[in-house]
TORTI-262209 format. One line per 10 residues: for each residue x, y, z of C-alpha. Coordinates in nm, 3 decimals. Last residue first. Example, Ala and Ser with C-alpha at 12.3 -4.5 7.8 and 13.67 -1.06 7.14 Angstrom:
! TORTI-262209
1.367 -0.106 0.714; 1.230 -0.450 0.780
END
This chain:
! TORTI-262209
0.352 -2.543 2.384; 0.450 -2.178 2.350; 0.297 -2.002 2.142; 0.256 -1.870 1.785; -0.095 -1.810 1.710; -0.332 -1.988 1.467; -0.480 -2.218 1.720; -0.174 -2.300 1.833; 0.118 -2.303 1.596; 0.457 -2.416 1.745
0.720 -2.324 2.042; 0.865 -2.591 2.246; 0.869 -2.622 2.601; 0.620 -2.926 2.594; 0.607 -3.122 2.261; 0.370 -2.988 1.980; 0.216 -3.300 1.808; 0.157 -3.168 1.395; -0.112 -2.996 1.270; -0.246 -3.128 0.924
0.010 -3.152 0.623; -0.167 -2.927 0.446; -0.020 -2.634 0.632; -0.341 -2.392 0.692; -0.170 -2.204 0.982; 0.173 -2.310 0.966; 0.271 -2.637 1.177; 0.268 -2.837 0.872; 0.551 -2.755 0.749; 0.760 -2.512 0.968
0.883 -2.327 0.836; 0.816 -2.343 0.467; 1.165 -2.398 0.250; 1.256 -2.179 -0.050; 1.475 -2.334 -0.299; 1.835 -2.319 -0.274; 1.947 -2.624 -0.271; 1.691 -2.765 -0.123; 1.849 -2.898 0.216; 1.694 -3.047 0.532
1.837 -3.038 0.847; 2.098 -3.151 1.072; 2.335 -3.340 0.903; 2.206 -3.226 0.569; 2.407 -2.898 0.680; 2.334 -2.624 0.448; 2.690 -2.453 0.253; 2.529 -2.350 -0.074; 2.103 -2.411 -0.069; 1.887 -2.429 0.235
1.978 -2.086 0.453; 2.068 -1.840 0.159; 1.726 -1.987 -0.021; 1.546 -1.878 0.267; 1.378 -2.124 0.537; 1.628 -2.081 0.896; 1.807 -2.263 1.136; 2.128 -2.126 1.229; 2.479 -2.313 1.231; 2.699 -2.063 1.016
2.675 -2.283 0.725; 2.310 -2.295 0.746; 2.057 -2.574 0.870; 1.738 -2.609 0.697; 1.359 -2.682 0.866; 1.314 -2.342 0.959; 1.313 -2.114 1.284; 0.985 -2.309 1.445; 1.182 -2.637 1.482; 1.101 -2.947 1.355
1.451 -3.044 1.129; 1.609 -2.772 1.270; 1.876 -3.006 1.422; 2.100 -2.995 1.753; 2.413 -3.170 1.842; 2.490 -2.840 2.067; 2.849 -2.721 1.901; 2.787 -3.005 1.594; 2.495 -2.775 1.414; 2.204 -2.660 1.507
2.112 -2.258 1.621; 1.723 -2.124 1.597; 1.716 -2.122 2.013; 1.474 -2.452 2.046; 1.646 -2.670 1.837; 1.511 -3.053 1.810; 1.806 -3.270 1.957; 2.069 -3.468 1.749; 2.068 -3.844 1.696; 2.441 -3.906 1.771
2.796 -3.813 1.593; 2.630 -3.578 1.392; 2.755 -3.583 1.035; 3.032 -3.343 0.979; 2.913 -2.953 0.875; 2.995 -2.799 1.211; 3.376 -2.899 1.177; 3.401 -2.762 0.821; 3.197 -2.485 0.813; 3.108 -2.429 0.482
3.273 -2.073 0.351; 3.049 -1.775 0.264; 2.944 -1.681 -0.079; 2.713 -1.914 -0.119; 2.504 -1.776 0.205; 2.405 -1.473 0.023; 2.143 -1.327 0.162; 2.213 -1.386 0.594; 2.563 -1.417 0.505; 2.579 -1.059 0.451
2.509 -0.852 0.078; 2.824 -0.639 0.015; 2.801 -0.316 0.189; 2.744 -0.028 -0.014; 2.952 0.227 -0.129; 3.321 0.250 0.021; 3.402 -0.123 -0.098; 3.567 -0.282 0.165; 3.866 -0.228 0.373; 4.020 -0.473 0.623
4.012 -0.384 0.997; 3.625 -0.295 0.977; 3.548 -0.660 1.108; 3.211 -0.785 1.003; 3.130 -0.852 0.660; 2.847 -0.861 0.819; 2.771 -1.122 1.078; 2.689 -1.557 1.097; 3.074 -1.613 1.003; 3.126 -1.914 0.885
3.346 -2.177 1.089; 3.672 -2.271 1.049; 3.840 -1.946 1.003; 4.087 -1.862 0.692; 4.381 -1.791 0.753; 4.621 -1.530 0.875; 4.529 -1.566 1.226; 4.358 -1.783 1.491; 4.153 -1.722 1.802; 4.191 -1.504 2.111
4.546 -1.429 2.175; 4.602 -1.373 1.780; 4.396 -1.076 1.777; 4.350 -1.018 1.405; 4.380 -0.651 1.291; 4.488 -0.737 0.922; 4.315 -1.098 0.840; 4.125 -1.354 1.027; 3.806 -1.129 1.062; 3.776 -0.932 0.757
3.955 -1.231 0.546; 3.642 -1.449 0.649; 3.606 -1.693 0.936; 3.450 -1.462 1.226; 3.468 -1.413 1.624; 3.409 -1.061 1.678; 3.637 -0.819 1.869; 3.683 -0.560 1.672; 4.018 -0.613 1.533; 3.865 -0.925 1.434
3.892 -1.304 1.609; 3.980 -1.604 1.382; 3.802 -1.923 1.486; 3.504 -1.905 1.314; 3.114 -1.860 1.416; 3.073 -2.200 1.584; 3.363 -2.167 1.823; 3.660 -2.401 1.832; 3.886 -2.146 1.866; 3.742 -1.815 1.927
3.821 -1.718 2.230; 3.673 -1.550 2.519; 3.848 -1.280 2.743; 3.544 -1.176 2.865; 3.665 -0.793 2.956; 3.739 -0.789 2.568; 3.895 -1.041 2.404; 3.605 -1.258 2.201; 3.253 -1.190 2.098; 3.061 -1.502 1.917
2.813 -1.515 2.204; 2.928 -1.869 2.414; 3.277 -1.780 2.353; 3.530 -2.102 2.403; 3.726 -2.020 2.762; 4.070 -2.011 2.774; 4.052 -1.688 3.003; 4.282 -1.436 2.767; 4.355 -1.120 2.902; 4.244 -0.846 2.730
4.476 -0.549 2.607; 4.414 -0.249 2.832; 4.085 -0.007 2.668; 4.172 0.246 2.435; 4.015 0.609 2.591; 3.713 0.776 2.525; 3.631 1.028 2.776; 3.770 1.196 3.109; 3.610 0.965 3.384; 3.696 0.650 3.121
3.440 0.482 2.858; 3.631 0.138 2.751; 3.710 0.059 2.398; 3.791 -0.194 2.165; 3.982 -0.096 1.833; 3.863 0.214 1.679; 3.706 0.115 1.300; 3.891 0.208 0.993; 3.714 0.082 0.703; 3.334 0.161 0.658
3.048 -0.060 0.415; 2.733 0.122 0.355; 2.368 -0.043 0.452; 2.064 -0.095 0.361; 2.119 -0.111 -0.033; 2.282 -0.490 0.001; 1.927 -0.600 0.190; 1.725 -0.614 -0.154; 1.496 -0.304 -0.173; 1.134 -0.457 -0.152
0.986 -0.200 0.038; 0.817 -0.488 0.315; 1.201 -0.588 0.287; 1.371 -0.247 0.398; 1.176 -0.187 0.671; 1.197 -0.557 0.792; 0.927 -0.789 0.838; 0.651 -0.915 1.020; 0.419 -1.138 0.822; 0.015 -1.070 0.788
-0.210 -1.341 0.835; -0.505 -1.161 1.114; -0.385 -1.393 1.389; 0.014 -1.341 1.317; -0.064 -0.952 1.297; -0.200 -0.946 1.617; 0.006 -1.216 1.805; 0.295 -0.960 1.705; 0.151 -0.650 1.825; 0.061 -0.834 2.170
0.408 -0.935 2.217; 0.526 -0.619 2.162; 0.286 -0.441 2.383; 0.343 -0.570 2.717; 0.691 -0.676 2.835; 0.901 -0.413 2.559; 0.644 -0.134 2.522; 0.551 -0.190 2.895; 0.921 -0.080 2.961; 0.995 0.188 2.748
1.303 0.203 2.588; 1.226 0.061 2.285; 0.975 0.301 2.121; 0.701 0.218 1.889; 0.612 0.281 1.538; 0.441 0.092 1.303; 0.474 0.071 0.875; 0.150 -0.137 0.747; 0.022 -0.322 0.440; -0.326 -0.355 0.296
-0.463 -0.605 0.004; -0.398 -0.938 0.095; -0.351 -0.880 0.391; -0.687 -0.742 0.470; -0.815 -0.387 0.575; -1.194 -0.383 0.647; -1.195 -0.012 0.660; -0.968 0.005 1.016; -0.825 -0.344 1.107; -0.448 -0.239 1.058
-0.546 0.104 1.246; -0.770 -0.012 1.508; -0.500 -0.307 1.606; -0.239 -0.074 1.661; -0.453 0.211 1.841; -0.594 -0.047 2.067; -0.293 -0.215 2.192; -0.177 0.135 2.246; -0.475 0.251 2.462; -0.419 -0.138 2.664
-0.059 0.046 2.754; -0.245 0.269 2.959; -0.317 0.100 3.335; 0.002 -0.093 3.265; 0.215 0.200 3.220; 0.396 0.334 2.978; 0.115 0.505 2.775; 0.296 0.845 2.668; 0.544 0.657 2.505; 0.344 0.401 2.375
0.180 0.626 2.090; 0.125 0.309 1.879; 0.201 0.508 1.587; 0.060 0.352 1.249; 0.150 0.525 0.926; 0.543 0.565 0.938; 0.822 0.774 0.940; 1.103 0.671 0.696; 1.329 0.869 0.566; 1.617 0.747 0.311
1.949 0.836 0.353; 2.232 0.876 0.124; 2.433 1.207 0.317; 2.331 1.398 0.042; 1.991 1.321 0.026; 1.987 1.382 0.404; 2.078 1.726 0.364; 1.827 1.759 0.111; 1.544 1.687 0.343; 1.717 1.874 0.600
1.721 2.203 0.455; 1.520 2.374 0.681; 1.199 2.450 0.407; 1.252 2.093 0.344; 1.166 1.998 0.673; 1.286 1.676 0.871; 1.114 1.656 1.232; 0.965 1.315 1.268; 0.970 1.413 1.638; 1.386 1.222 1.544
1.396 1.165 1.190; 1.413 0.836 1.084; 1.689 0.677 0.963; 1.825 0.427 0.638; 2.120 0.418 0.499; 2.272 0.214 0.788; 2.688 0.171 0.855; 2.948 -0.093 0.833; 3.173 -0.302 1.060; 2.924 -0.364 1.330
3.059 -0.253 1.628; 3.247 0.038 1.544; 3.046 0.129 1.219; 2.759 0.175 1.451; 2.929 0.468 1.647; 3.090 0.600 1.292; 2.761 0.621 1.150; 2.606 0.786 1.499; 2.889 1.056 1.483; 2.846 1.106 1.106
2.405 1.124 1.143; 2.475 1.431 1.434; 2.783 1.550 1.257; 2.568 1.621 0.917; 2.318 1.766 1.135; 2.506 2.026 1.320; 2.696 2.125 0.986; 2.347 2.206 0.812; 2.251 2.411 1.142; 1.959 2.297 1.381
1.561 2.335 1.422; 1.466 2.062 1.173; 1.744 1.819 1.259; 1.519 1.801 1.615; 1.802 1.633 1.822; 1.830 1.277 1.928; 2.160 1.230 2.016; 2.359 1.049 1.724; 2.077 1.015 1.503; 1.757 0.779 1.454
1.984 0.520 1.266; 1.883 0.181 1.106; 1.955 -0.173 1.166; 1.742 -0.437 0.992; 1.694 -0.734 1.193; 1.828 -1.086 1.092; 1.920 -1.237 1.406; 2.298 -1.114 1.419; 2.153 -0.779 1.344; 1.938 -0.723 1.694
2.262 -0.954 1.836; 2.545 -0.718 1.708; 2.334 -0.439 1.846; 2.305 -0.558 2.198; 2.647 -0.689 2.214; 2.684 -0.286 2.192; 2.439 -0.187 2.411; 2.598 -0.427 2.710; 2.927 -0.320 2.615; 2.930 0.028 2.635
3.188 0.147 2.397; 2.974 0.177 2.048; 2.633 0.195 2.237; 2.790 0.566 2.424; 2.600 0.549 2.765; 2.241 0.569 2.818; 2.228 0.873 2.984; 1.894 0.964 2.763; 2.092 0.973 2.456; 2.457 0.845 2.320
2.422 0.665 1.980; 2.033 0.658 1.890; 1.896 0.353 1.704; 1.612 0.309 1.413; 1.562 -0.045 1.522; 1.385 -0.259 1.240; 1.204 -0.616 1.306; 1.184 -0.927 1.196; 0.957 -1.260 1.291; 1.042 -1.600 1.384
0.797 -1.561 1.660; 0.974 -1.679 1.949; 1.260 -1.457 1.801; 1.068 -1.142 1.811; 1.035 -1.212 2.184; 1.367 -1.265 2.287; 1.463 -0.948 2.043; 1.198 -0.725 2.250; 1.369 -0.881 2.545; 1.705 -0.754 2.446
1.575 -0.450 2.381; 1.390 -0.360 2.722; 1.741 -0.480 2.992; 2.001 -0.359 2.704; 1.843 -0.002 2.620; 1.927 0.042 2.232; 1.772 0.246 2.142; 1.557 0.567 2.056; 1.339 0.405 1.795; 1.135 0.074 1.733
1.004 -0.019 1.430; 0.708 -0.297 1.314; 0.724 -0.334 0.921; 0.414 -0.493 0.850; 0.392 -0.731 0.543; 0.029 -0.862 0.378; 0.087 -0.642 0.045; 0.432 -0.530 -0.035; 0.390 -0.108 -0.092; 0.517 0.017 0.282
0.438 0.323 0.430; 0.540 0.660 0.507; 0.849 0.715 0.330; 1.027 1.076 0.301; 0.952 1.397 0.147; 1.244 1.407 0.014; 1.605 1.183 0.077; 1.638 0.895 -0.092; 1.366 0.702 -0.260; 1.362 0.371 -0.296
1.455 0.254 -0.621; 1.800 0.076 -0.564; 2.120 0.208 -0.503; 2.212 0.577 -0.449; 2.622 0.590 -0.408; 2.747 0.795 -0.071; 3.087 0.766 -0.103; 3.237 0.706 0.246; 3.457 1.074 0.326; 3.232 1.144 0.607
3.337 0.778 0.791; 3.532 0.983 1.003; 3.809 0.702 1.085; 3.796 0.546 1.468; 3.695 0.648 1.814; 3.336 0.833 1.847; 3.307 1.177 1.882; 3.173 1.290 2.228; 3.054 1.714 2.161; 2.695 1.617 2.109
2.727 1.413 2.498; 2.738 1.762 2.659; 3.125 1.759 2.808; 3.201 2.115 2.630; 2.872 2.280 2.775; 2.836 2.621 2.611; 2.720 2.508 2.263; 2.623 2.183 2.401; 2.338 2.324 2.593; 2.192 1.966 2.721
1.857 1.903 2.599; 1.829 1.574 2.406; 2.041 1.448 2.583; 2.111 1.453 2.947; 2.436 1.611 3.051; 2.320 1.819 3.406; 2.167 1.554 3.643; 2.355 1.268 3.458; 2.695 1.399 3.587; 2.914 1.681 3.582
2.794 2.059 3.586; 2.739 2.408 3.466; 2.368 2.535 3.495; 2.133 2.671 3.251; 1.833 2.492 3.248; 1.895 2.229 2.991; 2.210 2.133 3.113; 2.563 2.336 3.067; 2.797 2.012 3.049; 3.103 1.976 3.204
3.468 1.858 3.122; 3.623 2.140 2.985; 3.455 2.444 3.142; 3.125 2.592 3.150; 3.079 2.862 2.846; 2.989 3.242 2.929; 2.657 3.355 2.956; 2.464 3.556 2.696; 2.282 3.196 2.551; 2.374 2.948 2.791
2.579 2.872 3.125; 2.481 2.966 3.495; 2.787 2.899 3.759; 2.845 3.221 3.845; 2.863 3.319 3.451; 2.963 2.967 3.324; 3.263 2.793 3.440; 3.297 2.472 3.639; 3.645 2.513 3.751; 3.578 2.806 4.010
3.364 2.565 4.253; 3.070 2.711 4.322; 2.940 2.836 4.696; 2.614 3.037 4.691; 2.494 2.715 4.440; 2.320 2.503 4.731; 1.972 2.633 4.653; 2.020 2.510 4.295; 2.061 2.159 4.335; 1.740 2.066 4.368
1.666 2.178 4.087; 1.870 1.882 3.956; 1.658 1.599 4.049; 1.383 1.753 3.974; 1.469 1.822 3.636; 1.685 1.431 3.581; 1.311 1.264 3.682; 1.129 1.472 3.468; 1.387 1.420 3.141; 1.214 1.013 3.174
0.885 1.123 3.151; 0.911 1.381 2.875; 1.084 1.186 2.685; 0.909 1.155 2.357; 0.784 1.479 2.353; 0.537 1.589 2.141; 0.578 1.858 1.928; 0.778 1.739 1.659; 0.444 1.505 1.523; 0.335 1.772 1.347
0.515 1.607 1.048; 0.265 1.341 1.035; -0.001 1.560 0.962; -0.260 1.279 0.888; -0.068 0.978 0.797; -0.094 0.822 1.123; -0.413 0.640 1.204; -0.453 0.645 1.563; -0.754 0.403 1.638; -0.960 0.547 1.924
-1.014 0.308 2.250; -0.875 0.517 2.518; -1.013 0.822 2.370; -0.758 1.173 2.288; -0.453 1.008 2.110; -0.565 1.084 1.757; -0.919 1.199 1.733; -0.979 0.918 1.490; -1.367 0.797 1.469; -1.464 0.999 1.200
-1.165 1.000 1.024; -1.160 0.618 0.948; -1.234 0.614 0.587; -1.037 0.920 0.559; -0.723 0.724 0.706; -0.763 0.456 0.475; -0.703 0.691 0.144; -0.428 0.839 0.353; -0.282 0.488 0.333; -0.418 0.437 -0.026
-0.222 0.726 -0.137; 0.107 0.656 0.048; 0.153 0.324 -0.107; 0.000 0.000 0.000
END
């Protein structure tokens, strides 16, 4: 469904839209989308960091010299603070969460506001920006998607570890996709390219097949700020991303959904070789976190891909939801899936329910910082790692962890980055040799991108992952060996040799790849799939699984306790 029939929708429903103002009132976006700025997103969570901080204020009659500012006060007319603290939202030098939250903290006056943090490693300003594909870059931006029976459900302002992990727990029960439009250093978060729990984080969300897109480095309305303010804002989140996953998005949203042409940004962005995406469903869960509220959101979500009789087979839907929110994550997610799974319609990436093939999502980056560690003072190169022996049990290796990769299922050769891997990127130039093998070739097949930034690739677009183009990747040659005993039903999506398990039954697809994931696309069943533990088409598509669909023809099939298969149309546990 393009734009047109979207707004064409929202008409039929206008008379019972009012937006966000009944607790049962669909919220068909579409209408005035870009009036959207107003809102704010975090108005809950910057609450807590006000009143914390006016309470400060009293105690000001004595300040300590070193923080700047006119007496202490910072902003517009006032002098700067000084290196090392942040001028917060209210005028007032200091250190701490209190006075650097983002969105909001003055970082024209406050030299430690978390705007003025560059990430380690190469700009990556200088990556050519080449326009693949037909989606449009740039302009007026994309509000919906145009294949029939997908929904594209989004999530912005992450990555929070304890809320985003779970939304990818639950995601994965469903064998469904998702896209996180991510933020690099908001809400006190931390920096997600040297704070490990956000970064292992991100390597999972794409690890398991969902698309990765940027929402900016802090969050700021790129409406209401300079040319050279927003370039740095999408170059500091590139080069955050390009840390940890080797490569960078070319697709964002616009933070409020704030991109005017009248300001520039629209053709800032076409520059830059991004495409826009808001959205025509908003869940408006950020003003319903709480479980006395979130039901409003269930309602909106189901009242828009219901609204005028809207099928699969001839409607399609673009959501947004936030998160970082916590019923968002425990509540609503869940119910947004069994939704759509109930009424037919597949959850899918941004850039698949478009139909631009996975290589135009992102742009390949050399010159990635080596792993890091946040410091009192900044960014600063973290002491080498000292190895523990231990086999990694989440394909990271060195770090704090000290894992290796030898004898791991994703390769043996660990990257400059810190990623267990089997291709050139990983076992090449920037290979840790105390955690996994160099110079050659890995054993296993990498599951990531073409991960480790250490070698250069082409500047334009990332060549298409393992996840498309399975041929192209190396068999593993210990995971690939018959199993040595009948091997267990997979429960977790991986098979292979490492656990003896087999997909042949599983929810995730009945083939087994090279890089020991269940899974039903051609990448997954033809080059490099493990008969061992699966079954193998070369390269034709498999169902998943067959007759546990709805409507297989097979009939349903027994579903064991503590599995997950199709009950009564909806995914669930057994």
């Amino acid at each position: 469904m393009y734009i047109t029939s979207a707004l064409a929708v929202a008409a039929a429903v206008a008379p019972i839209v009012a937006a966000h103002d009944g607790p049962s009132m669909p919220n068909v976006a579409g209408l005035n989308i870009k009036n959207l700025k107003a809102r704010d997103i975090f108005a809950n969570i910057r609450t807590r960091v006000d009143h914390t901080e006016v309470d400060h204020h009293p105690k000001r009659s004595v300040l300590k010299p070193r923080q700047g500012g006119t007496d202490g006060q910072c902003g517009a007319g006032l002098a700067k603070c000084s290196a090392g603290y942040c001028c917060s939202e209210s005028g007032w030098c200091g250190q701490g969460n209190d006075y650097c939250f983002s969105p909001g903290c003055q970082y024209a006056y406050g030299p430690a506001c978390p705007e003025n943090a560059t990430p380690a490693g190469a700009d990556t300003s200088t990556v050519a920006r080449t326009k693949a594909g037909s989606v449009e870059y740039g302009g007026n931006g994309i509000y919906s998607c145009v294949k029939e029976g997908m929904v594209a459900i989004t999530y912005d302002d992450g990555p929070l570890q304890q809320y985003t992990a779970h939304v990818l727990d639950i995601f994965k029960s469903y064998n469904a996709k998702a896209t996180f439009f991510m933020t690099g250093n908001n809400i006190n978060k931390g920096q997600i390219d040297i704070t490990p729990e956000l970064s292992g984080v991100v390597q999972r969300a794409y690890n398991e097949g969902h698309q990765i897109a940027s929402h900016t480095w802090t969050h700021l309305d790129l409406s209401a700020i300079s040319s050279a303010d927003r370039k740095t804002q999408m170059v500091k989140n590139e080069m955050a991303l390009r840390n940890i996953l080797g490569f960078f998005p070319s697709y964002m949203r616009p933070p409020y959904s704030s991109c005017t042409a009248e300001s520039g940004c629209e053709s800032d962005l076409a520059a830059l070789g991004y495409h826009i995406v808001y959205f025509d469903v908003d869940t408006d869960d950020y003003n319903q976190d709480d479980p006395n509220k979130i039901q409003n959101s269930k309602n909106w979500f189901q009242g828009n891909i219901t609204a005028g009789g809207a099928t699969p087979a001839k409607n399609d839907w673009l959501s947004i939801s936030h998160d970082i929110h916590q019923q968002t994550a425990y509540n609503l997610t869940d119910f947004m899936l069994s939704t759509i799974t109930k009424l037919g319609y597949k959850a899918v990436t941004v850039g698949e329910c478009l139909g631009d093939p996975e290589a135009n999502w992102y742009r390949s980056s050399s010159g990635a910082a080596p792993t890091t560690t946040a410091s009192a003072t900044g960014t600063a190169t973290s002491a080498a790692p000292t190895p523990s022996g231990k086999v990694t049990t989440d394909a990271t290796c060195g770090g704090t962890n000290g894992y290796t990769c030898l004898g791991s299922q994703w390769g043996d050769c660990c990257s400059t980055a810190g990623w267990c891997g089997s291709t050139d990127a990983y076992c090449g130039t920037g290979c840790n040799p105390a955690f996994g093998t160099c110079g050659t070739t890995g054993n296993a097949a990498s599951s990531s991108a073409p991960a480790s930034s250490s070698t250069p690739a082409p500047s334009s677009v990332k060549p298409v992952s393992s996840s498309v183009a399975a041929s192209s990747v190396k068999p593993a040659s210990t995971s690939a060996a018959p199993p040595a005993s009948t091997p267990k039903v997979s429960r977790d999506g991986t098979c292979g040799n490492a656990k003896n398990l087999t997909c042949k039954g599983s929810v995730w697809g009945q083939c087994c790849s090279s890089a020991g994931r269940c899974g039903s696309t051609k990448a997954v069943c033809g080059t490099g799939c493990q008969p061992g533990f699966g079954t193998c088409v070369n390269g034709q598509q498999q169902e998943t699984p067959p007759g546990n669909t709805p409507g297989g023809n097979e009939g349903p099939k027994p579903c064991p306790p503590g599995f997950w298969g199709w009950l009564g149309g909806v995914l669930k546990k057994c």
